[in-house]
VEXDREN-2710 file (C-alpha; in Angstrom, 1 decimal):
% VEXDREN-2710
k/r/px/py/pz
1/UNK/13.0/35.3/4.8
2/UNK/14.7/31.7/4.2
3/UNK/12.9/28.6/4.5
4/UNK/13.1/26.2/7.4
5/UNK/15.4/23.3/6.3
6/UNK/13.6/20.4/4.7
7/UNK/12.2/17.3/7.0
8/UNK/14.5/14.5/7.2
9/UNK/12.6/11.0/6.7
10/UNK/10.9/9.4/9.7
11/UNK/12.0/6.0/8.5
12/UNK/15.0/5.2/6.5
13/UNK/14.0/3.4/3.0
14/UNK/14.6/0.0/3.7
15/UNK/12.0/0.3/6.8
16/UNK/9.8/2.6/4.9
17/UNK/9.0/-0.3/2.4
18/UNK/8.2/-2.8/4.9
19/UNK/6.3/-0.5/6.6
20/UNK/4.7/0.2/3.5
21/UNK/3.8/-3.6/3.0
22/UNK/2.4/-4.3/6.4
23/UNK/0.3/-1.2/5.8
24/UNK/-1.7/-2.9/3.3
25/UNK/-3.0/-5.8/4.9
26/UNK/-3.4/-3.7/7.9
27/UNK/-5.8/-1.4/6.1
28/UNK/-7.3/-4.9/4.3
29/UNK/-8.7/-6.3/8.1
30/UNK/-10.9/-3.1/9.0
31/UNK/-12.7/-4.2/5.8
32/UNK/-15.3/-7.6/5.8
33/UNK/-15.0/-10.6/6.1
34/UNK/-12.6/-9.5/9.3
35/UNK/-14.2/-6.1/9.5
36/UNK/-12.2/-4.7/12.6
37/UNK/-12.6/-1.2/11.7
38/UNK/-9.7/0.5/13.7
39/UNK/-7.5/-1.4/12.1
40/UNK/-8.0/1.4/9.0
41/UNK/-6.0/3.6/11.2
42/UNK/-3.2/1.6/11.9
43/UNK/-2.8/1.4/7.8
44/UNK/-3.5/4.7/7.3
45/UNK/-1.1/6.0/9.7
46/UNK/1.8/3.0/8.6
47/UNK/1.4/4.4/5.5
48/UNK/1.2/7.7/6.1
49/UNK/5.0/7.6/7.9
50/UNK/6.5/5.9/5.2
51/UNK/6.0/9.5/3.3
52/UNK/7.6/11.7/5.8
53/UNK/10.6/13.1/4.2
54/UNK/10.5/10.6/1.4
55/UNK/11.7/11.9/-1.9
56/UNK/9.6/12.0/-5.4
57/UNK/11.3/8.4/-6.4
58/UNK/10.8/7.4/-2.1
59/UNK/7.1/8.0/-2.5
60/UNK/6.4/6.2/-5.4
61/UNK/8.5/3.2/-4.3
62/UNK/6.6/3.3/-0.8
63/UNK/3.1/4.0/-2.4
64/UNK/3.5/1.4/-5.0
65/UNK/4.3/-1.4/-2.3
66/UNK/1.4/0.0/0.1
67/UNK/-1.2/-0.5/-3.2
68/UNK/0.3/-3.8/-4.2
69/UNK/0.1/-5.3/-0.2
70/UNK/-3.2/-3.7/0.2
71/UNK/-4.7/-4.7/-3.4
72/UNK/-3.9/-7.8/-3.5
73/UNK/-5.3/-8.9/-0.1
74/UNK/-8.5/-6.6/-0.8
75/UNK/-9.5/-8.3/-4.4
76/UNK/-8.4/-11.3/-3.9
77/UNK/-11.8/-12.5/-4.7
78/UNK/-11.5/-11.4/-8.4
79/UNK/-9.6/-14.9/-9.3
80/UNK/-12.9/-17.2/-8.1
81/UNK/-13.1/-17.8/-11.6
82/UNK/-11.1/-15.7/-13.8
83/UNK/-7.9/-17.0/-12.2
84/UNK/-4.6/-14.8/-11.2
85/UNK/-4.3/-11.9/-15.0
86/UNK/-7.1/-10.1/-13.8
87/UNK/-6.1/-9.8/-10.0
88/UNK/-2.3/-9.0/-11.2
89/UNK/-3.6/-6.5/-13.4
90/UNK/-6.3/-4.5/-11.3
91/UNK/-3.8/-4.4/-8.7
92/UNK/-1.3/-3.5/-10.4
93/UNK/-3.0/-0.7/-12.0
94/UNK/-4.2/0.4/-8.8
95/UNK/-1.1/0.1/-7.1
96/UNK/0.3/2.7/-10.1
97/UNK/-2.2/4.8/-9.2
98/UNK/-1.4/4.8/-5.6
99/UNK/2.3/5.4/-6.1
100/UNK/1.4/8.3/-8.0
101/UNK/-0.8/9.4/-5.4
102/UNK/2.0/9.3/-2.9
103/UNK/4.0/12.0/-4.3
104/UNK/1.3/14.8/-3.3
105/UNK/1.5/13.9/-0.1
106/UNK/5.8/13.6/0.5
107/UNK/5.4/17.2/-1.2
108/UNK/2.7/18.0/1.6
109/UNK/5.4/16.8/4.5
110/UNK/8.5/18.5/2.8
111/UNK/6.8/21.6/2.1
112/UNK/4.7/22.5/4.5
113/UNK/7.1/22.8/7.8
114/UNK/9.3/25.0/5.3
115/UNK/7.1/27.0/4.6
116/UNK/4.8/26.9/8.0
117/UNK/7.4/26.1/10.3
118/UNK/5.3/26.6/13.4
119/UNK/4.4/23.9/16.1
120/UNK/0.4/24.6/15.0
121/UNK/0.9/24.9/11.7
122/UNK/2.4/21.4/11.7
123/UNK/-0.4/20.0/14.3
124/UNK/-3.2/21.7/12.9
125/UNK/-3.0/22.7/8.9
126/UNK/-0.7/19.9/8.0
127/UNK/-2.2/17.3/9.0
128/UNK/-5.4/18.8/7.1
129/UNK/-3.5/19.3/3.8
130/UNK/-2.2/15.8/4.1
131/UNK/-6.1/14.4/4.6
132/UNK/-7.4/16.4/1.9
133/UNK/-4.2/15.2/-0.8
134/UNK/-5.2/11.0/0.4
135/UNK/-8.5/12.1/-0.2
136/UNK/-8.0/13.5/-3.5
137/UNK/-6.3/10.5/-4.5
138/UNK/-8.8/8.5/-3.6
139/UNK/-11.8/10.7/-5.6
140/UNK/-9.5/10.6/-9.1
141/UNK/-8.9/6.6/-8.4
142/UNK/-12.6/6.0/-8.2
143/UNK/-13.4/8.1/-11.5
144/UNK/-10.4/7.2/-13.4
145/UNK/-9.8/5.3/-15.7
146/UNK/-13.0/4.7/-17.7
147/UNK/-15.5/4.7/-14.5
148/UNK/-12.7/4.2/-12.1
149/UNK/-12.8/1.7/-9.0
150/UNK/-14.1/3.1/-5.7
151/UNK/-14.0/-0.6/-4.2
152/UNK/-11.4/0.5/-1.5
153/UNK/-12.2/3.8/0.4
154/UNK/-11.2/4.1/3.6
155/UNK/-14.3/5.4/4.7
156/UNK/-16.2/2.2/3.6
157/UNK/-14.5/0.1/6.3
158/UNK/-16.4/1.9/9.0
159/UNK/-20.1/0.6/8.2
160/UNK/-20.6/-0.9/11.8
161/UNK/-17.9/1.5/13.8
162/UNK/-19.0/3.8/16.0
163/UNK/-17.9/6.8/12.9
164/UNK/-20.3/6.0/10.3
165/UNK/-23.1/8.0/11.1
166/UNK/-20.1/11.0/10.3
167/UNK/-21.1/9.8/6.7
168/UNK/-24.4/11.4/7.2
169/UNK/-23.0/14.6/7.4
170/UNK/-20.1/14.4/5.2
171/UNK/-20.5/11.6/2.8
172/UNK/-18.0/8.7/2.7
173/UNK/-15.5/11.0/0.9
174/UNK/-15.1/13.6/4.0
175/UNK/-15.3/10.2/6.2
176/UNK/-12.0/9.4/4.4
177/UNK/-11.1/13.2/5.0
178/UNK/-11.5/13.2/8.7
179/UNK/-9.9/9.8/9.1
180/UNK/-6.5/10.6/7.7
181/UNK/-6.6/13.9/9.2
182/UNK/-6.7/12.0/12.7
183/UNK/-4.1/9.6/11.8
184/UNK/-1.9/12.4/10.2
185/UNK/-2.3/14.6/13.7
186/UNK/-1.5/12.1/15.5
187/UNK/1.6/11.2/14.3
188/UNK/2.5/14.8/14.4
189/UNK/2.0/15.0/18.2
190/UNK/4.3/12.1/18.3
191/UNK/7.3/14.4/16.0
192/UNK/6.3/17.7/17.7
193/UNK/5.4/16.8/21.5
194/UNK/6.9/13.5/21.4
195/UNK/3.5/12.9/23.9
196/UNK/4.7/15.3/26.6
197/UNK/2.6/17.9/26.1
198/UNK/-1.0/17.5/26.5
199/UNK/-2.0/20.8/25.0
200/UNK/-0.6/19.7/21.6
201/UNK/-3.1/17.0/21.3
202/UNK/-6.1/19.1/21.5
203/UNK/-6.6/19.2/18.2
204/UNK/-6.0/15.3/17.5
205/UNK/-8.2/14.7/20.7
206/UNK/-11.1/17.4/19.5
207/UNK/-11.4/15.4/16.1
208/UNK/-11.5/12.0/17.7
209/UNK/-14.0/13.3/19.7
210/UNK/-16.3/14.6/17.1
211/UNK/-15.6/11.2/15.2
212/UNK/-16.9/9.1/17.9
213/UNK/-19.5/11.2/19.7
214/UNK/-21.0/13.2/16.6
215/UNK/-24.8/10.8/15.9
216/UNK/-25.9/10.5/12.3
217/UNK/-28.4/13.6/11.0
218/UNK/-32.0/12.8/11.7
219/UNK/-34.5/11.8/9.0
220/UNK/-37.6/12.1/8.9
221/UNK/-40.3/8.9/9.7
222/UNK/-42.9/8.3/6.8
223/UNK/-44.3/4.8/7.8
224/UNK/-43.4/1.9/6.3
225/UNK/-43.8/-0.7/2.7
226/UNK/-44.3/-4.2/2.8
227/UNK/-41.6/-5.6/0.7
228/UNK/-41.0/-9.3/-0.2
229/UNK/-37.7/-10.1/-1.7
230/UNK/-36.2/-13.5/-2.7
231/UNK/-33.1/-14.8/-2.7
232/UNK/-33.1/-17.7/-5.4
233/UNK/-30.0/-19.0/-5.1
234/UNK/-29.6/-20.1/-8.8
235/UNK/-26.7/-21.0/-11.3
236/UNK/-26.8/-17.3/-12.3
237/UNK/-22.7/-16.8/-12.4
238/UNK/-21.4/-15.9/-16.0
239/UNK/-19.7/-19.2/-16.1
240/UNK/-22.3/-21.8/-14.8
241/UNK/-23.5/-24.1/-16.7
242/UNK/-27.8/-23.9/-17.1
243/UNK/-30.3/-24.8/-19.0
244/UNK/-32.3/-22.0/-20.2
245/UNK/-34.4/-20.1/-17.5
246/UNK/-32.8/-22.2/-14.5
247/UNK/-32.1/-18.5/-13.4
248/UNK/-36.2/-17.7/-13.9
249/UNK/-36.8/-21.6/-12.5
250/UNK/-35.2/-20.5/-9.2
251/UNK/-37.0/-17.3/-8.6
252/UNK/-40.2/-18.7/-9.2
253/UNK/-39.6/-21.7/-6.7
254/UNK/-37.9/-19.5/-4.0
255/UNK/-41.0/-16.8/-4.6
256/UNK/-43.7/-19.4/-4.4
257/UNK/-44.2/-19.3/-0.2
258/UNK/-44.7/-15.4/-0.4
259/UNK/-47.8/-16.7/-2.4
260/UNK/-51.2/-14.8/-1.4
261/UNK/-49.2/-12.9/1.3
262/UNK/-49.8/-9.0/1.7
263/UNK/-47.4/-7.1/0.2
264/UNK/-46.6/-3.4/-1.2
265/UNK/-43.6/-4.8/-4.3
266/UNK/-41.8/-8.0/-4.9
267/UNK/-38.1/-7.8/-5.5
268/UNK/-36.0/-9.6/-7.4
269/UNK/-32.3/-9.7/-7.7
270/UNK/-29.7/-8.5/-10.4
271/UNK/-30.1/-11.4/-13.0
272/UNK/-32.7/-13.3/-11.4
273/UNK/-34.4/-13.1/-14.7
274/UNK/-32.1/-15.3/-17.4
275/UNK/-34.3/-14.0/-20.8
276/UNK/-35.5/-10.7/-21.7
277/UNK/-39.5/-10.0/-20.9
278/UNK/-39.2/-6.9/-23.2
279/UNK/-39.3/-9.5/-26.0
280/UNK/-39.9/-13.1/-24.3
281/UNK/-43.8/-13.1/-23.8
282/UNK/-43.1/-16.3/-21.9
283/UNK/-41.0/-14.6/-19.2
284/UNK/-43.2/-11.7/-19.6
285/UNK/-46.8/-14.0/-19.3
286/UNK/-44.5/-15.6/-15.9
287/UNK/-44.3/-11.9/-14.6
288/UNK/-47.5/-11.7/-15.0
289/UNK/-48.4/-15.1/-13.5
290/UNK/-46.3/-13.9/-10.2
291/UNK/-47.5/-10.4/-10.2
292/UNK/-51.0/-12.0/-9.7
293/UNK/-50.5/-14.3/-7.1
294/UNK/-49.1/-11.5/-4.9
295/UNK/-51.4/-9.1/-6.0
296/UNK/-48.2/-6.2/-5.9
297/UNK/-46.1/-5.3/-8.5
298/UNK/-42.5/-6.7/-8.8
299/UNK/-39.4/-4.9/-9.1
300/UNK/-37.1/-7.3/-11.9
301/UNK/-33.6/-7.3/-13.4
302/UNK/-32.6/-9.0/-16.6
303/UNK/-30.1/-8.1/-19.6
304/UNK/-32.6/-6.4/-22.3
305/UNK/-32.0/-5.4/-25.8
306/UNK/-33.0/-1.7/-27.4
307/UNK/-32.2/-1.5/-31.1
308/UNK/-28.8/-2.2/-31.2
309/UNK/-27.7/-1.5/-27.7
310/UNK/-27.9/-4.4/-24.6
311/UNK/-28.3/-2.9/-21.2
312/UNK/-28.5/-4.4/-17.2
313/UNK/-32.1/-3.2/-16.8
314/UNK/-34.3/-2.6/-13.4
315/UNK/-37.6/-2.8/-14.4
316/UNK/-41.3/-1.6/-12.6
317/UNK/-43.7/-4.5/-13.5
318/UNK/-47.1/-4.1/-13.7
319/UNK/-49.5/-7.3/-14.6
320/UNK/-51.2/-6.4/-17.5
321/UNK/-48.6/-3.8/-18.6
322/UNK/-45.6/-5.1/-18.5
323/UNK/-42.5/-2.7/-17.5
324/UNK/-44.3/0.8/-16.8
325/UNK/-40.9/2.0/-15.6
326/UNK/-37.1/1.0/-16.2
327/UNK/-33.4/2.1/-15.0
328/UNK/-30.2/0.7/-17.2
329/UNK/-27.3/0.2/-15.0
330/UNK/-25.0/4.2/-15.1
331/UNK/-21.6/2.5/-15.0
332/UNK/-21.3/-1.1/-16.1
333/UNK/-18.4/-2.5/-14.9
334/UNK/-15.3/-2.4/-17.3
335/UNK/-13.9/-6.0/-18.3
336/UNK/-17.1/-7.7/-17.0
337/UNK/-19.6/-6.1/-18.4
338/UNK/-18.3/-4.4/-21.6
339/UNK/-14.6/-4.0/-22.8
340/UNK/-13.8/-0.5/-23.2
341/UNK/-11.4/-0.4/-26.4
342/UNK/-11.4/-4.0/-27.0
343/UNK/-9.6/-3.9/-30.1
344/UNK/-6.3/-2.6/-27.4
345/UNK/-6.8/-5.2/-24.5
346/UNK/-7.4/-8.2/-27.1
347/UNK/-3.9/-7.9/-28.2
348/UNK/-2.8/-8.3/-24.6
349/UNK/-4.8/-10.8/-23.6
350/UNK/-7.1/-12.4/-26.7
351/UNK/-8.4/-15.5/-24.6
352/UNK/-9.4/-13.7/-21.6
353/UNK/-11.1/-11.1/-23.1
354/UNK/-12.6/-13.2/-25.7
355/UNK/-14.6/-14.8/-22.7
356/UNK/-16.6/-11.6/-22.2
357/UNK/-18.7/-11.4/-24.5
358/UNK/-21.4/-8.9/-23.0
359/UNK/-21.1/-5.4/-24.1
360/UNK/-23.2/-3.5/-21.8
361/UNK/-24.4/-0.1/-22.4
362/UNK/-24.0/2.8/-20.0
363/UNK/-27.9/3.8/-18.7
364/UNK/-29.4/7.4/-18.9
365/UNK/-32.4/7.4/-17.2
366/UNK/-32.8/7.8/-13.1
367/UNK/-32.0/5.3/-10.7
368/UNK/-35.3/5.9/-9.1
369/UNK/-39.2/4.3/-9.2
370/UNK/-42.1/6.2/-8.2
371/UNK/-44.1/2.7/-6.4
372/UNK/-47.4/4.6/-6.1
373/UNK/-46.3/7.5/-4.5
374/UNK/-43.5/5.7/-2.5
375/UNK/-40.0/6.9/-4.0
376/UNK/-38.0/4.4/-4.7
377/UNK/-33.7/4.8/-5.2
378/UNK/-31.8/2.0/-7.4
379/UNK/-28.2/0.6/-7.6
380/UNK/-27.4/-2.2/-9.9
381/UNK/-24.6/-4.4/-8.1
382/UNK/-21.7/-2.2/-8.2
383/UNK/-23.2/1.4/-8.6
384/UNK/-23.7/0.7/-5.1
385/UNK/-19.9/2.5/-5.1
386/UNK/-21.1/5.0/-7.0
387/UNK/-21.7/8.0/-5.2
388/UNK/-23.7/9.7/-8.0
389/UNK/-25.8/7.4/-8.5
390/UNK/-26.7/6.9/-5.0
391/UNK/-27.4/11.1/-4.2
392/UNK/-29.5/11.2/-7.1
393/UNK/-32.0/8.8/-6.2
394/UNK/-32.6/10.5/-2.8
395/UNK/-32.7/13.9/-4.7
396/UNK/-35.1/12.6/-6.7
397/UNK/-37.1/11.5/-3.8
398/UNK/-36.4/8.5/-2.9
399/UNK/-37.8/7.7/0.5
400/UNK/-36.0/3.7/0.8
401/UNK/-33.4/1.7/-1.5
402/UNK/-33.7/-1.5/-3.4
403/UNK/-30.2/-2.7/-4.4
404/UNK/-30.2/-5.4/-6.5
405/UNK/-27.0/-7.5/-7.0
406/UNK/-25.8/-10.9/-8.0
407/UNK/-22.9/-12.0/-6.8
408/UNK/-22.4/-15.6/-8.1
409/UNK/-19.2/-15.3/-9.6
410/UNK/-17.9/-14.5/-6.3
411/UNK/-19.5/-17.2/-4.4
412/UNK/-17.4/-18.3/-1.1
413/UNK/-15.1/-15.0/-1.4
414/UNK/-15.0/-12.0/0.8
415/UNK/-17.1/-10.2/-2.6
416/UNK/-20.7/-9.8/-1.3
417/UNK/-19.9/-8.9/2.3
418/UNK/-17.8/-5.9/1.0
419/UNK/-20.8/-4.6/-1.1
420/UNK/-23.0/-5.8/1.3
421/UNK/-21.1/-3.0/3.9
422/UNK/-21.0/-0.5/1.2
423/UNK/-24.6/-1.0/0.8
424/UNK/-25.0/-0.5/5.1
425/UNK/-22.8/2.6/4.7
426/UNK/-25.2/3.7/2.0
427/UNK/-28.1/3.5/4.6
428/UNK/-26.7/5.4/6.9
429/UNK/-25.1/8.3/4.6
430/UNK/-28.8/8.7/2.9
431/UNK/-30.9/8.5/6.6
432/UNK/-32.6/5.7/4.3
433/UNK/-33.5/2.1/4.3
434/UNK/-31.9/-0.4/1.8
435/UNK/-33.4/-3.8/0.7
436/UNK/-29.8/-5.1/-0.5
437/UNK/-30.8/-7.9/-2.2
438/UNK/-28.3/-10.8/-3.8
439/UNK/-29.1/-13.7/-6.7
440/UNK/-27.3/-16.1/-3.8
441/UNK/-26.2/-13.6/-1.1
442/UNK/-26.0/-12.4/1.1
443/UNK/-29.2/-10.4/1.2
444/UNK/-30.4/-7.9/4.0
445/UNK/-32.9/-5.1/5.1
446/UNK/-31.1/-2.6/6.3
447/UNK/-32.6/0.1/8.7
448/UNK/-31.1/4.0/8.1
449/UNK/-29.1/3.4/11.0
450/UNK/-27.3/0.7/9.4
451/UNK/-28.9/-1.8/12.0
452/UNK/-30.2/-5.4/10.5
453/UNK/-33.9/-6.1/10.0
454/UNK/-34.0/-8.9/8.2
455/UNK/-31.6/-11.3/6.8
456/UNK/-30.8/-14.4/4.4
457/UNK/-27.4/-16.2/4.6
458/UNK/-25.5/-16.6/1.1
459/UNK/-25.6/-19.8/-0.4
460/UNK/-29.2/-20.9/0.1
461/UNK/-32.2/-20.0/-1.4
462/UNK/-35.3/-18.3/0.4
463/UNK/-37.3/-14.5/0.7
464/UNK/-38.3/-12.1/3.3
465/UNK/-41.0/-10.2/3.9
466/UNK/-40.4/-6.9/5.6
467/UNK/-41.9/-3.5/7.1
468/UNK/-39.3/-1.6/5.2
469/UNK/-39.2/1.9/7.3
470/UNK/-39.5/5.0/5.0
471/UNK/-37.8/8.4/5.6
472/UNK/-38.2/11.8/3.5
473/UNK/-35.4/14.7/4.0
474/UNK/-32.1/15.1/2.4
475/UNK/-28.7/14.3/4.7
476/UNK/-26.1/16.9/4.3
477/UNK/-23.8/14.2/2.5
478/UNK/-26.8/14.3/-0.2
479/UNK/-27.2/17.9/-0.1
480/UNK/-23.5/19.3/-0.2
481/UNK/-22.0/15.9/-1.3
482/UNK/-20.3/17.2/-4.5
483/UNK/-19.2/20.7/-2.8
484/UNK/-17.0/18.8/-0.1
485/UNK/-15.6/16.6/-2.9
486/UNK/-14.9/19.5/-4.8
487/UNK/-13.7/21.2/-1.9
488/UNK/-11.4/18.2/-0.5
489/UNK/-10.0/17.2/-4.0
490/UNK/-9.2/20.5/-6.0
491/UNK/-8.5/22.8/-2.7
492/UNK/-6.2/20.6/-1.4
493/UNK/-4.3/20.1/-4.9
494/UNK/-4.8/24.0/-5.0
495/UNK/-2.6/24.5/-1.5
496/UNK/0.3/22.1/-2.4
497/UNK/0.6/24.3/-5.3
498/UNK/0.6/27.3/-3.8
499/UNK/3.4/26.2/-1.4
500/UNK/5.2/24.7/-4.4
501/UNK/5.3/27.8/-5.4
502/UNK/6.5/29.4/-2.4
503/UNK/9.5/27.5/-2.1
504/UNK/10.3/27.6/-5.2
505/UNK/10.3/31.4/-5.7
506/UNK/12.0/31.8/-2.0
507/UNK/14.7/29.8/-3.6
508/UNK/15.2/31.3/-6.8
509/UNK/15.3/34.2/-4.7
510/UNK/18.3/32.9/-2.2
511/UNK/19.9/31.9/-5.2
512/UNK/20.1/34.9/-6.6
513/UNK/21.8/36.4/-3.2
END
């Protein structure tokens, strides 16, 4: 049986890469500080048409100009202080990766209708091939290279849409799933019924539907913790200028009204400690001195030292005992916090990455506290993205979150109300509370529906002091989390194969005639 003829493109080139480049900062506005969240739609689905009947060499033209517009909008915060190399080269990187990622999906949209040349098969199983192959693009570019960059999934955009309780149920991967899949059927309603039909947009109408109406899965009430957090609002950036424990100074001042209040823990922020109380018994007599006056233990961050290794350590304090438990950040951040093959990148660039002079190393223990029978998760700043790191604190019991960040070498950018949204899309995915808490903010309690409970603006220094709710029971994005990855990313790959394979024998085959 011969194959259908092969799609012509939607768009010729020219109008493909501007597409392509308004697509970008399309995507970039559903994102904070703007935050309009339909807006990811209109980029998805720009992008998406620039790929329709595009060749190999179209599609990484057209993918390579989407990641550059959409990259360089959506980091833009990276040159606060380390200036424009950094920014060029993340984004370009990223942009590569994108390009590469585009070819997938033009094989998805040439091979499909040749194969599958039916009007369903192009509403229905193409646009869910096409989901799956932006999906699977986005898993490898947040594991790859060294610990990837998650920063900008589409399903991230959606903290405070109507869809992110969807995340509950699918994680933000299969949010980015469903998402595409919507954009991708309804642009094939538009080729196949050119709107005139309304029975061919069942199945774009039956998703949206599901998206908008579906409420986040239900966990369980188990009463509440007292937390007080504080904000300190100190010169903790890697490049201000301090004298030695202005970090500590600021704490301690910004702690000093929660003084003699009733509390379960104290939190700290990432860095809000500028010495190591492993080994400082002056910091460490000060942890004590605070531990006392609010009679609760503190949850503390600070750079410690192990033998020869330096790690970004959450610690458990105890008065009296010092750090009874501790978590090492699981995936420091390459080119801040460590250099992964230095020896390489100091050959391209010696005086920029002669200015990091950290060499964090990657943690190994959970990302979890046990707070007298309260399970506590933990992210570290940017494991926040991290979906790992996140499930297995709720598997191992985790009943509310304490993020701890510091986001000072961001100050005034769009930064810390990017994580702060990853940390609200967090909340929701887990059914869990978050205490997301920043050196100068913005800090917030977040409630499992991703609603506010507390707040302190960035910039200034102060603390809360919150009925955290707590919740017990696993989400199904926790519990199957990994299978729909799994599922998403190597399934999909696996079908564009097998069709590649199809056509290919079919025309050997007619060849051969």
């Amino acid at each position: 049986m011969p194959l259908a003829a092969a799609p012509r493109p939607l768009l010729p080139l020219w109008a493909a890469v501007l597409t392509a480049a308004v697509a970008g900062p399309a995507l970039d506005l559903a994102f904070p500080a703007i935050g309009w969240w339909p807006m990811a739609f209109v980029g998805v689905g720009f992008a998406l048409t620039t790929l329709i009947g595009r060749s190999v060499g179209g599609a990484l033209l057209v993918g390579f100009i989407f990641g550059v517009s959409f990259y360089l909008v959506h980091i833009l915060w990276i040159t606060r202080y380390l200036g424009v190399v950094p920014w060029f080269a993340l984004t370009g990187l990223e942009a590569v990766l994108m390009a590469v990622g585009a070819i997938p999906i033009a094989l998805a949209y040439r091979w499909m209708p040749r194969v599958l040349p039916g009007r369903w098969a192009q509403l229905v199983l193409l646009p869910l091939l096409v989901g799956g192959l932006w999906t699977a693009r986005e898993l490898f570019m947040g594991s790859w290279p060294y610990t990837g960059f998650p920063w900008g999934r589409i399903g991230m955009s959606q903290s405070e849409s109507p869809l992110a309780g969807i995340a509950s149920w699918t994680g933000v991967t299969g949010l980015t799933f469903l998402m595409v899949v919507l954009c991708a059927a309804v642009i094939e309603w538009a080729r196949v019924a050119r709107f005139r039909d309304l029975r061919t947009a069942v199945p774009a109408a039956a998703l949206a539907v599901v998206l908008l109406l579906v409420p986040a899965f239900p966990t369980s009430s188990a009463g509440t913790l007292r937390v007080g957090s504080v904000q300190g609002n100190g010169p903790s950036g890697y490049f201000d200028e301090r004298p030695r424990n202005a970090v500590l100074n600021a704490q301690l001042k910004a702690t000093a009204p929660l003084f003699g209040e009733d509390m379960d823990v104290l939190v700290w922020p990432e860095g809000g400690i500028d010495s190591d109380p492993l080994t400082n018994t002056s910091t460490a007599a000060a942890l004590d001195a605070v531990s006392a006056h609010v009679d609760a233990p503190l949850i503390v961050n600070a750079a410690t030292t192990r033998g020869d290794a330096t790690f970004n350590t959450s610690m458990l304090w105890e008065r009296g005992e010092g750090a009874v438990q501790i978590h090492d950040k699981t995936h420091p951040v390459p080119m801040g916090e460590y250099v992964p093959d230095r020896w390489f990148y100091e050959k391209l660039a010696p005086d920029l990455v002669g200015l990091i002079q950290r060499e964090y190393t990657p943690g190994t223990n959970p990302p979890f506290f046990d707070l007298n029978g309260v399970g506590v998760g933990l992210a570290i700043c940017f494991d926040v993205i991290y979906d790992d790191v996140i499930w297995e604190g709720a598997k191992d019991g985790a009943q509310v979150y304490m993020f701890q960040t510091n986001n000072a070498d961001f100050r005034d950018t769009d930064e810390n109300l990017q994580q702060l949204a990853f940390a609200r899309m967090r909340a929701i995915e887990t059914g869990r509370s978050v205490v997301n808490l920043s050196t100068v903010g913005t800090s917030q309690v977040i409630a499992p529906d991703g609603s506010t409970i507390d707040g302190l603006d960035a910039g200034v220094a102060g603390h809360m002091l919150t009925d955290v709710p707590l919740r017990t029971g696993l989400t199904p994005a926790v519990v199957a989390g990994p299978w729909i990855q799994a599922v998403l990313g190597w399934g999909s790959l696996a079908a564009l194969i097998a069709l590649g394979i199809v056509v290919t024998v079919t025309e050997r085959r007619r060849r051969a005639v």
